[in-house]
C-alpha positions, 0 to 999 in steps of 0.5 A: 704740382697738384696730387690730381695732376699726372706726372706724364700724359701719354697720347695714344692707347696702342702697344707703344702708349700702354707699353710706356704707360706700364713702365711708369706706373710701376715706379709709381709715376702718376700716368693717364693715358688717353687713346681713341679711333683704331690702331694702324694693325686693327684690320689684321687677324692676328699680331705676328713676330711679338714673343709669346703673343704671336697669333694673338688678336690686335684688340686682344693684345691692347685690352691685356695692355690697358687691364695692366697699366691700370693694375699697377695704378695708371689711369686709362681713358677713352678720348680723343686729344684735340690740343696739346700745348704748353701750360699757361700756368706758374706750375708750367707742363702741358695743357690738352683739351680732353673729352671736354676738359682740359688736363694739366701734366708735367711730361708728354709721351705722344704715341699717336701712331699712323695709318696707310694710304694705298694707292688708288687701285680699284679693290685694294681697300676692300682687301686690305689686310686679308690677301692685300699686304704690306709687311712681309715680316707681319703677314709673310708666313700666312701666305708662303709656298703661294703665287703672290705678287708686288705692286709697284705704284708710281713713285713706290718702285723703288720700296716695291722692288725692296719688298719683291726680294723680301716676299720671295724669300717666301714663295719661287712663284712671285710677279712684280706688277710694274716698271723697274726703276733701273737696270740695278733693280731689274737685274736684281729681281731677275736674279732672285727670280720674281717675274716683272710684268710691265703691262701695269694693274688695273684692278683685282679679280675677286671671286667668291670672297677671295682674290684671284689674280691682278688684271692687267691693263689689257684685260688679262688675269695673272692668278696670284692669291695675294698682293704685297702693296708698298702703302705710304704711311701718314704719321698722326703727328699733328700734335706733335707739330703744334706743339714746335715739333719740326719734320725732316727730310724724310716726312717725319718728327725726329726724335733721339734713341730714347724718343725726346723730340726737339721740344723739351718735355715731350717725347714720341714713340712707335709709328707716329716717328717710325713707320715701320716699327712692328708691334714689339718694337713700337712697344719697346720704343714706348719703353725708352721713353718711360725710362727717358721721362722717369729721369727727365722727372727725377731731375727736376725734382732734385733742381726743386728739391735744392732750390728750397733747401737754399731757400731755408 
């Protein structure tokens, strides 16, 4: 391989990509890592449960990420990867079109990520982030000891009532806006004391910048301050498919522990194989890969390596 092509291209500049990307570049692997558009928590204030960087903004917590990465050598640049496939030449690795150009690289770590998708309740985006909310675990603590609510979209009951045993480990003043799936998961959130209100959503009242309650189908206001929405999360996986990658049951790519997809050379790490993966397990899944693709590469140096003694 060329001096000027990287050993692994790393497909996404958020805490997973820039996480591997650090990895290699201290044991001198040559990495470039390509990233553009917004990470999934960039409307959030603030990154929570990461030790030693809770409470640190989002963009904050990257920019730190990419001044390491290029401390120890790696390369990181602004653009977006619009193709990614097998090399076409004798040297073989991947090909991606990048920023106009097309780049060669003997490994691929694709860390693309996701975004969620709400349901269509008037008002939801507007708030998302700030009183709408999704991860007890992200954005729990902000909003203890206040009265708060779970939506229950139709086809998320089952995630929603998941989330109502979880928010009212927070706070005893929490109302499950929608039907419960079944007697098992009635009797389960009565028993934690949430209060189910089977009228149905039909919007938020806002008042002066700040969420006041859910109105209900009929008109009335139940006064909450913030709403935990079970949002569908879409991998940005498409990469990954065009390259052979198949999705299971579950809507996703699978990848083993280490984040090696079924395609060999290719491997995948944080939310764009695992939606649920906060900051620091996204980081840490960027981690396996980096150390999957480091002996992936060291063994195939010593394939080539005794192929030309044999050739002496």
């Amino acid at each position: 391989m060329e001096d000027d092509v990287p050993d692994v291209l790393v497909v996404g500049a958020g805490a997973a990509g820039l996480n591997a990307a650090l990895v290699l570049a201290r044991v001198r692997r040559r990495v470039l890592v390509a990233g553009w558009g917004e990470p999934r928590n960039a409307p959030a204030e603030q990154v929570h449960g990461f030790l030693s960087r809770d409470g640190a903004p989002p963009a904050e917590l990257l920019a730190t990420g990419r001044a390491e990465v290029e401390r120890y050598g790696g390369r990181v640049v602004t653009g977006e990867v619009r193709a990614l496939r097998r090399g076409t030449g004798p040297e073989g690795g991947f090909e991606a079109d990048l920023a106009g150009r097309t780049v060669r690289a003997r490994r691929v770590i694709v860390a693309t990520g996701m975004h969620d998708e709400l349901p269509g309740l008037p008002g939801l985006r507007e708030r998302w982030a700030r009183e709408v909310l999704h991860c007890p675990y992200c954005h729990g603590w902000e909003v203890r000891d206040r009265p708060l609510g779970v939506l229950a979209p139709a086809g998320q009951e089952q995630r929603a009532v998941h989330q109502a045993l979880l928010v009212r480990q927070l706070t005893d003043d929490v109302v499950f806006f929608g039907a419960a799936p079944d007697d098992t998961a009635r009797a389960a959130l009565t028993a934690r004391g949430v209060r189910i209100e089977a009228r149905g959503a039909a919007g938020l009242v806002v008042e002066d910048g700040t969420l006041r309650g859910v109105r209900l189908a009929d008109g009335t206001v139940v006064p909450r301050t913030a709403l935990f929405v079970p949002a569908r999360p879409v991998p940005h996986d498409a990469l990954l498919t065009a390259l052979g990658c198949e999705r299971d049951a579950s809507g996703l790519v699978p990848v083993d522990p280490a984040g090696r997809t079924a395609v060999p050379g290719v491997w995948a790490a944080g939310n764009v194989v695992d939606p649920t993966a906060q900051v620091v397990v996204a980081a840490a899944a960027g981690d396996r890969a980096a150390r999957a693709v480091n002996l992936d590469l060291i063994e195939e140096e010593l394939t080539e390596n005794g192929r030309r003694e044999q050739q002496r």
